[in-house]
C-alpha positions as a printed Julia matrix, in Angstrom:
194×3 Matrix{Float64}:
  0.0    0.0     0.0
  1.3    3.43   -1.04
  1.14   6.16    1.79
 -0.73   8.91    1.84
  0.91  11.84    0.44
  0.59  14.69    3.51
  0.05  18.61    2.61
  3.21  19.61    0.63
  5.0   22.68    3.02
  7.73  25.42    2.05
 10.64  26.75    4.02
 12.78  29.26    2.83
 16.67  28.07    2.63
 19.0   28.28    6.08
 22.16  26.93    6.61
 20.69  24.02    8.6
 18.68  22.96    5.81
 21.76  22.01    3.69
 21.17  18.06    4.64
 17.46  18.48    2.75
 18.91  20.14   -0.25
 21.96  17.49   -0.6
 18.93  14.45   -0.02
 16.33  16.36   -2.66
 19.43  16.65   -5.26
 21.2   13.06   -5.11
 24.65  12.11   -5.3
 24.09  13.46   -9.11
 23.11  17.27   -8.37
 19.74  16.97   -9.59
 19.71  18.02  -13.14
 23.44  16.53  -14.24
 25.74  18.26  -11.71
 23.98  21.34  -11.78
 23.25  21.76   -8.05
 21.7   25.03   -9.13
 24.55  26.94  -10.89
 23.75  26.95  -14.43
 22.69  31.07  -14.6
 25.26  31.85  -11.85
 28.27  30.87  -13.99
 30.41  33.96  -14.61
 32.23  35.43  -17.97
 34.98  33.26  -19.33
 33.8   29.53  -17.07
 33.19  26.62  -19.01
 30.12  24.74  -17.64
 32.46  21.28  -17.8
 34.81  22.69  -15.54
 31.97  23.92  -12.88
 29.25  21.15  -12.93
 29.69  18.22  -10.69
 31.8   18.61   -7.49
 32.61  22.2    -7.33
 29.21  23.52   -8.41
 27.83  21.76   -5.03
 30.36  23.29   -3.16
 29.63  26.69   -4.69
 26.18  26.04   -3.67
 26.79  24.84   -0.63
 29.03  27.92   -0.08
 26.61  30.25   -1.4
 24.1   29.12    1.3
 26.24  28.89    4.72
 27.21  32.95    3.32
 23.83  33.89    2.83
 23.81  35.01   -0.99
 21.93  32.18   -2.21
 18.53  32.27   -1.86
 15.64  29.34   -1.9
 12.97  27.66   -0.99
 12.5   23.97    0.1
  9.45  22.02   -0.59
  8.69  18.95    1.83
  5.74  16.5     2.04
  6.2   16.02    5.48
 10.06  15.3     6.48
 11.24  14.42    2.61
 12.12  16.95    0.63
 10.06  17.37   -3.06
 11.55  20.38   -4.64
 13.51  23.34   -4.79
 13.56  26.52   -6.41
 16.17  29.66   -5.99
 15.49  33.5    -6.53
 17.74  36.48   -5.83
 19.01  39.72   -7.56
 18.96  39.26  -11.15
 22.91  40.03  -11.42
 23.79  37.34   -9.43
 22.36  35.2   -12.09
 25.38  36.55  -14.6
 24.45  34.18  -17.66
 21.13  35.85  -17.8
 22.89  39.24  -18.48
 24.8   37.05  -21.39
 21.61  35.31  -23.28
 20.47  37.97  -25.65
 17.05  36.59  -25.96
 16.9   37.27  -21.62
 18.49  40.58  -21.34
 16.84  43.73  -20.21
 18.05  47.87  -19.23
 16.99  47.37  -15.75
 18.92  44.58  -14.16
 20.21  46.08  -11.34
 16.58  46.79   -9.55
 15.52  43.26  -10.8
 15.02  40.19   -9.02
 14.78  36.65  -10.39
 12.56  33.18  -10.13
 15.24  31.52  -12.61
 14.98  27.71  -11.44
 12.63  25.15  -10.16
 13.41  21.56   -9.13
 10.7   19.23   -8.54
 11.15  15.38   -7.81
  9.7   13.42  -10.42
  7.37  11.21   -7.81
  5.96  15.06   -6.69
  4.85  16.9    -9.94
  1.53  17.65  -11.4
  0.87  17.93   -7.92
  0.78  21.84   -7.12
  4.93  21.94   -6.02
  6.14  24.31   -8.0
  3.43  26.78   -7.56
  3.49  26.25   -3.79
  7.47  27.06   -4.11
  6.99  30.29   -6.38
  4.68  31.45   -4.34
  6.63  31.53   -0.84
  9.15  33.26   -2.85
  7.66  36.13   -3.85
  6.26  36.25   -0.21
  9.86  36.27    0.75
 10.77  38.94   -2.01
  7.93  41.12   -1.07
  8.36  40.77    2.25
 12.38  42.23    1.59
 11.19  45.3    -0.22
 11.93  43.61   -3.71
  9.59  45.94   -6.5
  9.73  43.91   -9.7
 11.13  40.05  -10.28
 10.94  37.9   -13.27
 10.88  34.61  -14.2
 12.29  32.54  -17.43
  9.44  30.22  -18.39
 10.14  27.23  -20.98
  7.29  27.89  -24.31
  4.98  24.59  -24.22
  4.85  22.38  -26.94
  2.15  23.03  -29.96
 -0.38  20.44  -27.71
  0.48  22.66  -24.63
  2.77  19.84  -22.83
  6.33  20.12  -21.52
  9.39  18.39  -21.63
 10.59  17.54  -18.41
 14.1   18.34  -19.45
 13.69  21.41  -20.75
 10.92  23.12  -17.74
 13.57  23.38  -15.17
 12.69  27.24  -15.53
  9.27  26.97  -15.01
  6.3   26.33  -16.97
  4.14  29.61  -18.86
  1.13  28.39  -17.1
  3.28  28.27  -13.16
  3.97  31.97  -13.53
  0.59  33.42  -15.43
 -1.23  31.88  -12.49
  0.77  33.9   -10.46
  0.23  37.24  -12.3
  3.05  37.76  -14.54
  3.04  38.73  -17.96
  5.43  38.15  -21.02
  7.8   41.49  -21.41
 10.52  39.88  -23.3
 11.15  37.2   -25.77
  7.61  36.13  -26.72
  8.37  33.41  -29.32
 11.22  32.16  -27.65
 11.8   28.88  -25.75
 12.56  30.97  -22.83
 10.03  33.76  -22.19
 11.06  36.5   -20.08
  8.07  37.93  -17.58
  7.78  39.71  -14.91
  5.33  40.57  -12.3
  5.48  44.26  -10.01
  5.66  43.43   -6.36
  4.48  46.91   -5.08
């Protein structure tokens, strides 16, 4: 008999909650060795030389100093997914992909990843994630954040793979709209938190 699956609940990321986010990645780093680094790669890095090893300690790092921010999903004590938001220029790759760029970085925060365990999607996760982080960003003062939403497919499905920014559907629900990008596979919208 399968157990019941109890209310999923949020908590945004503290240094003691390190253990949750190494169990909810794997030994692997969730999506390849990524362990959430993928925007944050600077000028000049080559993504082979960062994934694996020292992106989880750059995580890791990056949450015992404070400048990573997150939220943890759990149905009860097991973690179910992740996602991280912060100023939009410590997300430097964004500021590098044409199709993403904007004038107005600097007063700009970002949604730019989601990580949901397979056994936990379709099942309200992600949406329970985003919202506790624009709680958190509201509650800090933040004005205007945006997200980086994969396009669906022509039958209005997504590939796994490729939503690890969100879904269109995650962040209209939430109240953004499309300011950038429109046709792209990566949408840029945003949503004012005033």
């Amino acid at each position: 008999m399968i157990p019941a699956r109890q209310a999923v609940t949020t908590a945004e990321l503290r240094p003691e909650l390190w253990p949750a986010v190494e169990e909810l990645f794997g030994a692997n780093g969730a999506c390849g060795g990524c362990w959430c680094q993928a925007w944050r790669i600077e000028k000049g890095e080559r993504w082979g030389d960062v994934k694996g090893a020292a992106a989880k300690e750059r995580l890791h790092c990056g949450i015992l100093d404070g400048t990573v921010h997150g939220i943890l999903a759990f149905d009860g004590k097991t973690p179910v997914g992740w996602c991280t938001f912060g100023p939009r220029d410590s997300f430097p790759r964004l500021n590098r992909a044409r199709s993403l760029q904007c004038d107005d970085s600097a007063r700009v925060w970002s949604v730019p990843c989601f990580y949901v365990r397979r056994d936990a999607r379709g099942q309200g996760v992600a949406t329970a994630l985003l919202d506790h982080a624009l709680r958190a960003m509201r509650e800090s003062g933040v004005e205007t954040v945006e997200g980086y939403p994969a396009a669906p497919n022509q039958d209005g499905s997504y590939i796994a793979a490729f939503s690890w920014t969100g879904t269109m559907s995650l962040f209209e629900k939430a109240g953004f709209a499309v300011v950038g990008n429109p046709e792209g596979s990566k949408r840029r919208v945003r949503k004012d938190l005033r």
